[in-house]
N, C-alpha and C positions, 0 to 999 in steps of 0.2 A: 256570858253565854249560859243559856240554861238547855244542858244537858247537849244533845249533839243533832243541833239542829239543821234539819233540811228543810225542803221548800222547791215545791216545781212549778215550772213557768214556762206555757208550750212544750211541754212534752221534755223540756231542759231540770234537773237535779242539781240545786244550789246547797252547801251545805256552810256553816258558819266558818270560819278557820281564822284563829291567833296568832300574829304576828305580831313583835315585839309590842305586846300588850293591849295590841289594836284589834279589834273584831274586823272580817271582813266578810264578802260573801264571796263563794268561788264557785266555778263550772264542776262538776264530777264527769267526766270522760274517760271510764276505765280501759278504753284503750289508746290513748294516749300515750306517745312516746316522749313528750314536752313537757314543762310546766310554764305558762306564759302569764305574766302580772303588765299591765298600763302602768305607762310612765307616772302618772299622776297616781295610782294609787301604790307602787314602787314609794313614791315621793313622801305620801301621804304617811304610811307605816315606818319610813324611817330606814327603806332599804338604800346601800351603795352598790352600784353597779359598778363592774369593768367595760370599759366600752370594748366593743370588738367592732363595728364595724364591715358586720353583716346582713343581708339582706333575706325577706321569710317570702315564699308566696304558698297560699294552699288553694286547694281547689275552689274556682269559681269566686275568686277573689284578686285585687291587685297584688303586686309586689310591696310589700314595706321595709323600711327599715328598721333593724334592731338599734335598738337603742343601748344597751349592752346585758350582762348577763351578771347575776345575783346569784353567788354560790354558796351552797352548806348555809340557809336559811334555818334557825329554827322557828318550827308552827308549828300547831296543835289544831287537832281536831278530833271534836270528842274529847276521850282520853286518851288519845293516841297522842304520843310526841315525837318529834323526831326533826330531822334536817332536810331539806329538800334545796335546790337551785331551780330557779328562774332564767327566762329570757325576757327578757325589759322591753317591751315594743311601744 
């Protein structure tokens, strides 16, 4: 990753983010009370989920199911480190 990249797409703010030494690209949603990763890229990075068994809907969309949940993640972005959890969908 060089430096701390973003990237917009319709109006959307992508910024690069490291997860067990994987680059990825993520949503920026500063008001977001979630952090949500796809099964396949959950997969891809080497994350383990706990299943739980519950189900998301948000607006103007169906209902899905979670797939489980990824907690005390570490990622990077930028030079920001830290831990975060996920919902697996």
């Amino acid at each position: 990753m060089k430096g701390n990249q973003t990237r917009s797409y319709n109006q959307l703010s992508f910024v690069d983010v490291i997860i067990n030494e994987r680059c990825i690209q993520a949503l920026v949603d500063t008001g977001a009370s979630n952090n949500f990763i796809k099964k396949e890229v959950a997969r891809d990075v080497g994350l383990r989920s706990l299943t739980c068994g519950a189900s998301f809907k948000t607006v103007n969309s169906k209902v899905e199911a979670v797939v489980g949940t990824a907690k005390n993640v570490h990622l990077q972005l930028g030079k920001w480190m830290g831990c975060a959890s996920f919902i697996v969908m």
